[in-house]
N, C-alpha and C positions, 0 to 999 in steps of 0.2 A: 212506366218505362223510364229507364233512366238515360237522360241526354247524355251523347258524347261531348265532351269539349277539344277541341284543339287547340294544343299550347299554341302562345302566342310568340312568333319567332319575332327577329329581328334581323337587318344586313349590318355591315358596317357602316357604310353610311348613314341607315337609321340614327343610330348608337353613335354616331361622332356627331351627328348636328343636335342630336337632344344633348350629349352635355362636351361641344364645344370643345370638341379634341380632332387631333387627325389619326387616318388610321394607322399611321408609325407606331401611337400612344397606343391603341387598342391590340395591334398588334407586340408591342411589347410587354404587355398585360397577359396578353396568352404565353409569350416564352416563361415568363415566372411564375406560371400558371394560378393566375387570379383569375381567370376569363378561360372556359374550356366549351370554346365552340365547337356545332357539328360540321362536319365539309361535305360539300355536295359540288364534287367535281374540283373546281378550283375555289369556291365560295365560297366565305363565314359564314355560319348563320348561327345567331347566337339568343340564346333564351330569357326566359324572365330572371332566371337565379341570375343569370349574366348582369340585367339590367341594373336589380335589386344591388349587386356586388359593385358597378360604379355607381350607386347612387350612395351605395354606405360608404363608398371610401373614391370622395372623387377625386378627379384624375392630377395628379400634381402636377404635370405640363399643363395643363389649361392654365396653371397661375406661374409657368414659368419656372417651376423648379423640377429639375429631372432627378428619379430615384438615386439614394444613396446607393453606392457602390456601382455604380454607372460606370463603367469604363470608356466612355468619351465625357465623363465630367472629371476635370481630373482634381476639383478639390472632394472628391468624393473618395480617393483614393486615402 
């Protein structure tokens, strides 16, 4: 027989204290849709492709610099 596995989720705050963001950052990851969590009522809940996707490309507010074309960065303009 073959075992079920169940995906391994995550919350947001999971995912912001393993790589040291807050959830503004996570949450602006999903509007430019690099991070497409499931909703369960009002709550993220976000999966390993999610994980793998900040671990390959991590978070540039952790080091202080916010996305180009940011419109509250306005040398980004």
């Amino acid at each position: 027989m073959r075992e079920h596995k169940t995906a391994r989720t995550y919350t947001i705050t999971e995912l912001c204290e393993r790589f040291d963001v807050t959830p503004r950052t996570l949450r602006y990851y999903e509007e430019i849709g690099l991070l497409t969590p499931q909703r369960r009522g009002t709550h993220r809940i976000y999966n390993e492709r999610d994980r793998v996707r900040l671990q390959l490309n991590p978070p540039r507010a952790a080091a202080g610099v916010q996305p180009r074309g940011d419109p509250r960065n306005p040398r980004a303009l």
